[in-house]
KOLLOZA-236588 format. One line per field, with one value per residue (C-alpha): residue number from 1; residue in three letters; x, y negated, z. Coordinates in Angstrom, 1 decimal, padded with zeros to 4 digits. Example, Ala and Ser with C-alpha at 12.3 -4.5 7.8 and 13.67 -1.06 7.14 Angstrom:
BEGIN
nr = [1  2]
rest = [ALA  SER]
c1 = [012.3  013.7]
c2 = [004.5  001.1]
c3 = [007.8  007.1]
% end
This chain:
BEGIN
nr = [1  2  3  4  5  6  7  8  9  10  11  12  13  14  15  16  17  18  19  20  21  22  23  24  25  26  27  28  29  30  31  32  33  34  35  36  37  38  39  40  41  42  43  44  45  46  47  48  49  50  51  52  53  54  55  56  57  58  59  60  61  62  63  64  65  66  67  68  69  70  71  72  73  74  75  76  77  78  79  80  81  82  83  84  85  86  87  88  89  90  91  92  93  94  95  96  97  98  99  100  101  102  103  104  105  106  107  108  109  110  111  112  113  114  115  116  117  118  119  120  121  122  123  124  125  126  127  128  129  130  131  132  133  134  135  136  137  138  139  140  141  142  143  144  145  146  147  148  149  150  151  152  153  154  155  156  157  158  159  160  161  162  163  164  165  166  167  168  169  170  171  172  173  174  175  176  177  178  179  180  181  182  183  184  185  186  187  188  189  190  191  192  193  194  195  196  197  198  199  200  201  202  203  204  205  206  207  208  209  210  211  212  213  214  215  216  217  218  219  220  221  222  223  224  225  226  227  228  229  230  231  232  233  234  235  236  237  238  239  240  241  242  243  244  245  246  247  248  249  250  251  252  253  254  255  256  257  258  259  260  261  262  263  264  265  266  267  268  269  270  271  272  273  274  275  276  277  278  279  280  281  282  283  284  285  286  287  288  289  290  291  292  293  294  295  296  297  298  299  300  301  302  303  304  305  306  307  308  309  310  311  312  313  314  315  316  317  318  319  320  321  322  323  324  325  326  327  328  329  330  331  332  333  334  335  336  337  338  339  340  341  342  343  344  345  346  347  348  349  350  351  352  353  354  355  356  357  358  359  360  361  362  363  364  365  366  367  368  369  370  371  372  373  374  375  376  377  378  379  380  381  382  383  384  385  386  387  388  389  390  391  392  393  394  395  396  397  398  399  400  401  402  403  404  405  406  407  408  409  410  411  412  413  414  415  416  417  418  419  420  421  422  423  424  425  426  427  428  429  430  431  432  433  434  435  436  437  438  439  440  441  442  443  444  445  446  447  448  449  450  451  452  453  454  455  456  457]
rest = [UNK  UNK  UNK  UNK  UNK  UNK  UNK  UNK  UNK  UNK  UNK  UNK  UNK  UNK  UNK  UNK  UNK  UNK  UNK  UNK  UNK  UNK  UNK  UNK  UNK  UNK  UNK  UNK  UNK  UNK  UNK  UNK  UNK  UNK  UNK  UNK  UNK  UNK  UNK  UNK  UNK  UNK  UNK  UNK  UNK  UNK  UNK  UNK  UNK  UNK  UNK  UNK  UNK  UNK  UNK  UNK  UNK  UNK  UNK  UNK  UNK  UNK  UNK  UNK  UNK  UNK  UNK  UNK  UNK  UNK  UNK  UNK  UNK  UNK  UNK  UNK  UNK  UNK  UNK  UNK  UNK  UNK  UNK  UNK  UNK  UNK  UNK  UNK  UNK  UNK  UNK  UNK  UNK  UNK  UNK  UNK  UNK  UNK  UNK  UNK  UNK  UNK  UNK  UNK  UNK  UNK  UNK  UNK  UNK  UNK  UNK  UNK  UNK  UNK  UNK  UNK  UNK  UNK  UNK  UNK  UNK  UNK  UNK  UNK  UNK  UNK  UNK  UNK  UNK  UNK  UNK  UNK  UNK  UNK  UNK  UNK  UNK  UNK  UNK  UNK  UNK  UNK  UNK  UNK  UNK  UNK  UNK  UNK  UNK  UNK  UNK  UNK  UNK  UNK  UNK  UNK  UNK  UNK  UNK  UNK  UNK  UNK  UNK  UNK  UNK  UNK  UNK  UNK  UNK  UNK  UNK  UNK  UNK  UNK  UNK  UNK  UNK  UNK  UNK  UNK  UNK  UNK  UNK  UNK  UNK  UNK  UNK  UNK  UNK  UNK  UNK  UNK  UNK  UNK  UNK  UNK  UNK  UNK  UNK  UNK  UNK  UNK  UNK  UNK  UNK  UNK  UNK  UNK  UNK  UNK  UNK  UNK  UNK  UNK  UNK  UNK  UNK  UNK  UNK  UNK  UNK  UNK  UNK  UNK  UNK  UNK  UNK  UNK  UNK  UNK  UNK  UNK  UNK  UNK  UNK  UNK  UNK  UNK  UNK  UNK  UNK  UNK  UNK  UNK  UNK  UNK  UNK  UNK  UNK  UNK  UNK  UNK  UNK  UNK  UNK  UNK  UNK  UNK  UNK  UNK  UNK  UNK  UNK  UNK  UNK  UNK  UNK  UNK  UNK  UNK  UNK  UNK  UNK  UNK  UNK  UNK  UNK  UNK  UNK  UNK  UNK  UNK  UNK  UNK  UNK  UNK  UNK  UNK  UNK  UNK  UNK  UNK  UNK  UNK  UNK  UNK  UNK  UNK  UNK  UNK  UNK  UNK  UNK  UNK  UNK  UNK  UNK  UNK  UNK  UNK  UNK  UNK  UNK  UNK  UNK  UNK  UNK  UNK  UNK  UNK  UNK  UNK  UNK  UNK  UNK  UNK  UNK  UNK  UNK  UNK  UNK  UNK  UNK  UNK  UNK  UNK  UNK  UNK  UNK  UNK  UNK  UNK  UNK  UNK  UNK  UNK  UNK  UNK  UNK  UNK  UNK  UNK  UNK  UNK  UNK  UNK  UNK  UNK  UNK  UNK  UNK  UNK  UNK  UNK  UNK  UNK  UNK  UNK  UNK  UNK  UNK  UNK  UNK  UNK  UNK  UNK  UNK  UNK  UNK  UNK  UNK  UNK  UNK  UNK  UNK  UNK  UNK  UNK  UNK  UNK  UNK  UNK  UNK  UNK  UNK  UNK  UNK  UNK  UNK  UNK  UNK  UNK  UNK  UNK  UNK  UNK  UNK  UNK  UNK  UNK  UNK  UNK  UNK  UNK  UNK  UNK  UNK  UNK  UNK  UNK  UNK  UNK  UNK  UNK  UNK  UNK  UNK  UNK  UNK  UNK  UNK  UNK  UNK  UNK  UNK  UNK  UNK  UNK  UNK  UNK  UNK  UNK  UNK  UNK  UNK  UNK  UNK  UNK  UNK  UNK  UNK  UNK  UNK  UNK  UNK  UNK  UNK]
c1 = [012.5  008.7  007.5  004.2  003.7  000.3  -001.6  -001.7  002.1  002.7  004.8  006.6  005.4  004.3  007.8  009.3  008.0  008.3  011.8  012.3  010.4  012.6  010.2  007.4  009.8  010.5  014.2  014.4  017.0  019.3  019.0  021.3  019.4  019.3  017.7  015.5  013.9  013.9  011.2  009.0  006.8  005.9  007.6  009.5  011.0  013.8  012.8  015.4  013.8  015.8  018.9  017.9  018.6  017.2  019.3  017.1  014.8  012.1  011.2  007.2  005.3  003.0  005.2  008.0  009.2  012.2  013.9  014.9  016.0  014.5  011.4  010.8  009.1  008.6  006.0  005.6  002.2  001.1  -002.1  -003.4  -007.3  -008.6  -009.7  -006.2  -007.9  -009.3  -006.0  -004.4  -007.0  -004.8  -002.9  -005.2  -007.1  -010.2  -009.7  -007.5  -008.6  -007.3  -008.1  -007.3  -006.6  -006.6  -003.3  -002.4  -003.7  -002.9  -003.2  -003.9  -003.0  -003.6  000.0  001.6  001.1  002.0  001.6  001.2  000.5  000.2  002.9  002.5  000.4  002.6  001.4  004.0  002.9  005.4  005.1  006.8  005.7  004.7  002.7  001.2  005.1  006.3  003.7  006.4  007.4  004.8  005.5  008.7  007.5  005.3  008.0  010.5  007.4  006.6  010.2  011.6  013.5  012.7  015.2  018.4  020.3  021.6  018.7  017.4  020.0  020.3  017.4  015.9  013.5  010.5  010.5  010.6  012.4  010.2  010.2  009.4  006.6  008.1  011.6  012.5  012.6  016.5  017.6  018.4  019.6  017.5  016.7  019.3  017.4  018.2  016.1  015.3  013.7  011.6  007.5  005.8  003.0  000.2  002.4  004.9  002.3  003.6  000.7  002.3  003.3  -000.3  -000.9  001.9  000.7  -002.7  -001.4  001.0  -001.3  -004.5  -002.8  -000.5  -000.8  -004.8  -006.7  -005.2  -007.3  -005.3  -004.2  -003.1  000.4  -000.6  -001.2  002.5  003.9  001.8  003.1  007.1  006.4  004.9  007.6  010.8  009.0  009.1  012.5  013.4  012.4  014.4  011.9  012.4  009.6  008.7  006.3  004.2  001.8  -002.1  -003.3  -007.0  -010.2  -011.8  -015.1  -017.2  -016.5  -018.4  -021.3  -020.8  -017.4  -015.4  -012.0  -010.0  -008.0  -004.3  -002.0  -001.4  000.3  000.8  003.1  005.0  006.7  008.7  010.7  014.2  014.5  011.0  010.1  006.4  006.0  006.3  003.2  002.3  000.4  -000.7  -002.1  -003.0  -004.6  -006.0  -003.6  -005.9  -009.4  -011.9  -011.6  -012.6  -011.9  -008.5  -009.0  -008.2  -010.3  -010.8  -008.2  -004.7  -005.8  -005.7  -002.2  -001.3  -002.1  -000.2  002.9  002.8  002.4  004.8  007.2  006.8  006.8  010.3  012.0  009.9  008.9  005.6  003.7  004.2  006.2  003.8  003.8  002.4  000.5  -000.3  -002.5  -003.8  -007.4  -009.2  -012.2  -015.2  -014.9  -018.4  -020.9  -020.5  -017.6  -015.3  -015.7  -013.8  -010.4  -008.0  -005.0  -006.1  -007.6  -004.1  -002.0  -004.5  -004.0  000.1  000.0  001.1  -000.3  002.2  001.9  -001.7  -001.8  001.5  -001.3  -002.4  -004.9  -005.1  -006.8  -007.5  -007.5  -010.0  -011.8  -010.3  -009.8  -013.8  -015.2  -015.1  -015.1  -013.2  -015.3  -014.1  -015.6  -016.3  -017.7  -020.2  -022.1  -018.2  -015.2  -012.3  -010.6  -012.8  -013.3  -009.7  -009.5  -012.3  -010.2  -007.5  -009.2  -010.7  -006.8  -005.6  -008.3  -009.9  -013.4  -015.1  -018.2  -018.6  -019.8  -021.4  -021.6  -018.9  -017.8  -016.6  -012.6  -009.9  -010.2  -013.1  -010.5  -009.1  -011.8  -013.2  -010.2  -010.7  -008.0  -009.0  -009.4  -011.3  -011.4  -010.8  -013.2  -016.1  -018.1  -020.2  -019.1  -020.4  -017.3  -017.3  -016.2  -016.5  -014.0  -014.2  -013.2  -009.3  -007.6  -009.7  -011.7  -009.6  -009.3  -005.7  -007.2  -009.0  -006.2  -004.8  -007.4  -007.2  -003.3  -003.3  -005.6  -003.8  000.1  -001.7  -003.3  000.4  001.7  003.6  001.1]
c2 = [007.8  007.2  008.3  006.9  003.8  002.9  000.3  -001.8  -001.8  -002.3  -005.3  -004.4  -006.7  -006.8  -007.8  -004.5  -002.4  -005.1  -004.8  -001.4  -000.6  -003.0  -005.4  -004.6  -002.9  -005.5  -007.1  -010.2  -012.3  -014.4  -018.6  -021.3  -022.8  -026.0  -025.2  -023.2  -025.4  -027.7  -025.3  -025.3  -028.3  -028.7  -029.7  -027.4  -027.6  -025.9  -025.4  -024.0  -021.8  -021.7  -022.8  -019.8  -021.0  -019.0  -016.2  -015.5  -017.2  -016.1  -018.6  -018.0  -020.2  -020.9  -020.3  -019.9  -017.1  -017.3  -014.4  -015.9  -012.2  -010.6  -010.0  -013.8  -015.2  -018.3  -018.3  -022.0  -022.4  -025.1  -026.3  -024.8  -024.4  -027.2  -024.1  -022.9  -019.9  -019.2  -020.0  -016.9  -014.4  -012.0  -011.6  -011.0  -008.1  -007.1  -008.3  -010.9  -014.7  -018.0  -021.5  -024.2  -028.1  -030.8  -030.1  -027.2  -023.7  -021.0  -017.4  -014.5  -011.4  -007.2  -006.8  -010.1  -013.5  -016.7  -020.3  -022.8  -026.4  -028.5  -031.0  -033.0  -030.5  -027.7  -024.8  -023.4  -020.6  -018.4  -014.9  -012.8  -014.6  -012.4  -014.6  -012.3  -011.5  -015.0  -018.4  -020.4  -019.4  -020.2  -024.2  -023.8  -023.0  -025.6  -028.5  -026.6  -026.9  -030.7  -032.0  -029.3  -032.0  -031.4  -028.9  -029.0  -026.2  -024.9  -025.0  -021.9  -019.3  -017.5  -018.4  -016.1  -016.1  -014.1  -013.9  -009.8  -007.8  -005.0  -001.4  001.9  003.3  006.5  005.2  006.9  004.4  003.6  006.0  004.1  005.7  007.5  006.3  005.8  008.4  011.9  015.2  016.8  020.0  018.4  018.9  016.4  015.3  012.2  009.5  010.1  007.6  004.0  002.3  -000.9  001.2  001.7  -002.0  -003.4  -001.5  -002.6  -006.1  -005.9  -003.8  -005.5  -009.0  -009.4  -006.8  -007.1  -005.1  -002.4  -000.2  002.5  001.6  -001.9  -003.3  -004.1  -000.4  000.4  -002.2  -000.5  002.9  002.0  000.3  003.7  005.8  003.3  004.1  007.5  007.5  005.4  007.9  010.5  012.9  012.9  010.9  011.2  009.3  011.8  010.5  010.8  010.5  008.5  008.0  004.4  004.2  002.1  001.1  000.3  -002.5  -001.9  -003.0  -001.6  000.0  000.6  004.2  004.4  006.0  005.8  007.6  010.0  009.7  013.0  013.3  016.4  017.0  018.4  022.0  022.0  025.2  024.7  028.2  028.7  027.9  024.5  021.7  018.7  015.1  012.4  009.4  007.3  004.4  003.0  000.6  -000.2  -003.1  -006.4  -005.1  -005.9  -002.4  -002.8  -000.1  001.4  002.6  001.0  001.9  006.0  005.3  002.9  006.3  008.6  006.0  006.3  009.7  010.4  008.3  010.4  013.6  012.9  013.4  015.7  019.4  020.5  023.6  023.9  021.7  018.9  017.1  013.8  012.3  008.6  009.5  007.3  007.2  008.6  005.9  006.6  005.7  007.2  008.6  012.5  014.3  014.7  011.0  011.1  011.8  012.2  011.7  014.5  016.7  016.3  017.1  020.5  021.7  020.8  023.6  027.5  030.4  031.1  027.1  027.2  030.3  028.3  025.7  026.6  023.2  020.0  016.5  013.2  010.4  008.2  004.6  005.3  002.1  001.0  002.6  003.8  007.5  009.3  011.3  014.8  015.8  019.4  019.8  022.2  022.8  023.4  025.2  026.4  023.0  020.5  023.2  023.2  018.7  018.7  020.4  018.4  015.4  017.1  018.0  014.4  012.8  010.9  010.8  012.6  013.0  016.1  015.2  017.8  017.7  015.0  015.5  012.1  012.0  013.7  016.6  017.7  018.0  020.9  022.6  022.7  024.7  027.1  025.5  024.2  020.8  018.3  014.8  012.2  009.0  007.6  005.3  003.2  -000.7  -004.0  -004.9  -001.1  -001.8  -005.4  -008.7  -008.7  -005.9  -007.5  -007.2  -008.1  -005.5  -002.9  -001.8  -000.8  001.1  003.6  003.5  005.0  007.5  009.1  008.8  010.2  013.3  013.9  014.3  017.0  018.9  018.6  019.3  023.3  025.3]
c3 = [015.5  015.3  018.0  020.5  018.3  018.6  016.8  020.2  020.1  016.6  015.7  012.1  009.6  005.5  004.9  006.5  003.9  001.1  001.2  002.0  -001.4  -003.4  -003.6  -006.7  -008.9  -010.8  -012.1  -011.6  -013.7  -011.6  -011.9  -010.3  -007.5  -009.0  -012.4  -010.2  -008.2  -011.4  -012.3  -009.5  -010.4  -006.9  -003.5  -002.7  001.8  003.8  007.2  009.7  012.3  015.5  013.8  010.7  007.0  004.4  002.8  -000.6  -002.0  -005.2  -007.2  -008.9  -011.3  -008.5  -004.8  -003.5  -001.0  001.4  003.1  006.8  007.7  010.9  009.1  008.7  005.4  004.5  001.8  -000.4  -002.1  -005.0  -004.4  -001.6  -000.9  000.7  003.0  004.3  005.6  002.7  000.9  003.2  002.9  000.8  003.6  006.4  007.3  009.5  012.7  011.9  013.0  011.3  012.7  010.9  012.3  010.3  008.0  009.6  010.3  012.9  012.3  014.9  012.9  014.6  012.7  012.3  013.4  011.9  011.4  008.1  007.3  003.6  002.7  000.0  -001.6  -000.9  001.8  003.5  005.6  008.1  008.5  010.7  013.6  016.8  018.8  021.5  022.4  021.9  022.1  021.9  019.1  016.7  018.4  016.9  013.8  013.7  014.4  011.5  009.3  009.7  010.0  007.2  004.6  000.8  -000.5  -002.6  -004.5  -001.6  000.7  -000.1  -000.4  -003.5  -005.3  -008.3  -010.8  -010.4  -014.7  -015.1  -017.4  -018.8  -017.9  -019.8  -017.5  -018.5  -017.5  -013.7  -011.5  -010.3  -007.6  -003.9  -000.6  001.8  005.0  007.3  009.3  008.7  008.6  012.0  013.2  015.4  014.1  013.0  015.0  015.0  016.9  013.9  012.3  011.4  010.8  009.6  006.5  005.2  006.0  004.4  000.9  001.4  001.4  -001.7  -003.8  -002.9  -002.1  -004.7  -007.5  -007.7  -010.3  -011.0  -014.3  -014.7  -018.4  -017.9  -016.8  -013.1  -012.7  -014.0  -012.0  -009.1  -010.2  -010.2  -007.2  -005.1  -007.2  -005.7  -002.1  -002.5  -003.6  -000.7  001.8  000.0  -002.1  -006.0  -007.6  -010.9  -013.3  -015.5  -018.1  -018.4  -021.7  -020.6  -023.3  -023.9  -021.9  -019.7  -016.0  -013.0  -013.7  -017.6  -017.9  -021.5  -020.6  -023.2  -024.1  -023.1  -021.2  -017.4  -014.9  -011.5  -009.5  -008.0  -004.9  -004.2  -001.2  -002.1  -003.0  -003.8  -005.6  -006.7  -007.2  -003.2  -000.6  -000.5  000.5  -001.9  -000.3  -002.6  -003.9  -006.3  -007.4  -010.1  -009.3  -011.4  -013.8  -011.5  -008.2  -006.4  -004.6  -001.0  000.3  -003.1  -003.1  -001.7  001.7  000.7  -001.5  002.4  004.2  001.8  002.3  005.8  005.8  003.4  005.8  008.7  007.0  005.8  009.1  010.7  009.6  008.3  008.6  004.5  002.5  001.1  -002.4  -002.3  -005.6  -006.2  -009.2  -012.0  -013.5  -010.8  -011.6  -013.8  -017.8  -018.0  -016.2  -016.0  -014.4  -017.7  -017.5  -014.2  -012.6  -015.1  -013.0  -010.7  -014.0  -015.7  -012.8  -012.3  -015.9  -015.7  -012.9  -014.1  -013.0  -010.2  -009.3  -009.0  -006.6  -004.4  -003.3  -000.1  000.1  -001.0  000.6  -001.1  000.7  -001.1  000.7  004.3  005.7  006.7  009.5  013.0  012.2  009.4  006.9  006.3  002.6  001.1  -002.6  -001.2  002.6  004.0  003.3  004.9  004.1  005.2  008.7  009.3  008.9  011.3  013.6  012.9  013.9  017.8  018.2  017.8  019.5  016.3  015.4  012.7  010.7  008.3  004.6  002.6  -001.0  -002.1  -005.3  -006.3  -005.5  -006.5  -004.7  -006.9  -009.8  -007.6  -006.3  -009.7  -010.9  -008.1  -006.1  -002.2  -001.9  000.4  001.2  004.2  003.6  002.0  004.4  002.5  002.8  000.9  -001.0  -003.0  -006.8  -006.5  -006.7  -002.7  -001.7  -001.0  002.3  005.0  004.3  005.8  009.4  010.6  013.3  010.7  008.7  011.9  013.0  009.5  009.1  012.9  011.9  008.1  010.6  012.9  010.3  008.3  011.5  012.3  014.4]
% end
């Protein structure tokens, strides 16, 4: 259960989620260890970690990464920085310290801790590592790291390629089991919240994926990716085209026409023609931004809270969206939201009237209080999330006027709509905006006030 885990307590890591998403989505092709490593063009080590061999390893053009179980990662890096804190900034986050020494650097991390050093031009950096409840251990580390011997074939455990097959984006992503945890009628509530969740996506989307314009093959990757996580938690996820115009981007940028994509989640037995509730948000950034805040920290939030909705009842059933082309491809508002616009005209007559209320979570990760957004002065919406947020103890500010999310598409239509987040930040639209930017504590305030307003009354 996920119950009274606060951010003070939290000690799951990237990794956890990582896995439990199958990874990016992607099949990798199997390779003997030996004509993988062959490959690597850079040293490649096998540290044990209190008497721990690796059981997997990945093998990328430019790193390798090494499952040690336990949540344990060993990622290998060609040509490191000559800043190794700079060289791990895609995996840190507001708050987060590094200090590096000579060779080696040490990281203090709100989620995860960890340790890394360069050998012969190879970083090797350990995740995994919670140092506040264990010191020692990051010592340990250390030592494997220095005295880790170069490795062979069978080093690493099964060793892969990280060479992809392609994927229709249309394809369904394969089916895999639910959570172990099973459906109960106990009502969901804020504490449900696993924060690690949202920072884990931030991480992978921001981190790894990068850019993500919402016609290119990052966004699809992105999109199977959120669809396998959905899946994973047990609701029916399916990939539904947007057909999206050629235009120009933020700062001038061309973007060309294409197709991208939502991404549904339904809860089983779903009838859309029944009362409802819709949360969701933007997958897609604009073309030179790796989109931490703008907008994997609103598709981190939906993750988690799509996590703890799926054991736990809710005052309506909810359908979560991971929608595509929610940025501008011109200036006026039929420039804007496609994702959101499609999924609005998709809906029948009876569908339309079955949604009770809808929130986008849009930019939620900066701040110290959580912006609750009408399209006009207020609405019943925005009243009730501002309620929501004095029930479960997290701070608000009311913002009038906000037409520039998803939630427009809906409120436009006639529908209700509103939106959580918005505060203003330096990184907005721009290459920096990766994940250090984001604080897991307002990722929490605004995941805590989405559960209670979710939540049965």
């Amino acid at each position: 259960m996920r119950v009274g885990r606060g951010s003070g307590a939290q000690v799951l890591l990237v990794a956890a989620l990582l896995a439990g998403c199958s990874g990016d989505g992607d099949t990798r092709s199997p390779r003997t260890p030996g004509d993988a490593l062959a490959d690597a063009g850079f040293p490649v080590f096998a540290p044990v970690l209190d008497g721990a061999k690796a059981a997997s390893s990945t093998l990328s053009p430019d790193r390798v990464t090494s499952d040690y179980g336990d949540d344990r990662t060993l990622v290998q890096l060609a040509e490191p920085d000559d800043d190794l804190c700079a060289a791990l900034v895609d995996v840190r986050l507001a708050g987060d310290t590094c200090e590096a020494d000579r060779d080696s650097v040490t990281t203090s991390m709100e989620e995860m801790g960890g340790v890394g050093l360069v050998r012969d031009g190879t970083l090797l950096y350990w995740s995994g590592l919670v140092t506040e409840a264990d010191p020692e251990l990051v010592e340990r580390a250390i030592r494997a790291l220095r005295e880790a011997p170069a490795a062979s074939g069978d080093d690493l455990g099964d060793v892969t390629s990280a060479t992809t097959t392609p994927v229709a984006p249309e394809q369904e992503p394969t089916q895999t089991e639910p959570p172990d945890e099973d459906p109960v009628d106990e009502p969901l509530a804020p504490d449900d919240l696993d924060v690690a969740t949202a920072v884990a996506t931030v991480r992978f989307l921001a981190g790894r994926v990068g850019p993500r314009e919402a016609t290119s093959a990052a966004h699809d990757r992105a999109a199977r990716w959120v669809a396998r996580c959905f899946t994973r938690l047990g609701y029916n996820a399916d990939l539904r085209p947007v057909g999206v115009p050629a235009g120009v981007s933020w700062l001038g940028d061309a973007v060309p026409a294409g197709r991208s994509v939502n991404v549904v989640a339904t809860p089983a037995g779903f009838d859309a023609t029944e009362p409802h509730l819709v949360v969701g948000a933007h997958l897609d950034t604009v073309a030179q931004a790796p989109g931490a805040e703008d907008n994997a920290s609103g598709v981190g939030v939906l993750l988690a809270t799509a996590e703890a909705a799926a054991v736990r009842s809710t005052r309506l059933p909810v359908v979560f969206v991971a929608f595509g082309a929610e940025e501008p491809r011109g200036p006026g508002d039929d420039d804007h939201h496609f994702g959101s616009r499609s999924y609005v005209a998709a809906l029948g007559p009876a569908e339309s009237r079955a949604v009770r209320a809808m929130v986008s979570l849009d930019r939620v990760g900066v701040g110290a209080r959580v912006p609750v957004g009408s399209a006009d002065d207020s609405d019943p919406v925005q009243r009730s999330l501002l309620a929501a947020g004095r029930r479960a103890g997290v701070a608000t500010i009311a913002d009038q006027d906000q037409r520039s999310s998803d939630h427009w598409s809906f409120v436009r239509a006639g529908l209700p709509g509103a939106r959580l987040g918005s505060t203003s930040y330096a990184a907005y639209h721009d290459a920096s905006d990766v994940p250090s930017v984001v604080s897991p504590a307002q990722l929490e305030r605004t995941g805590r006030l989405l559960l209670e307003w979710l939540a049965p009354r």
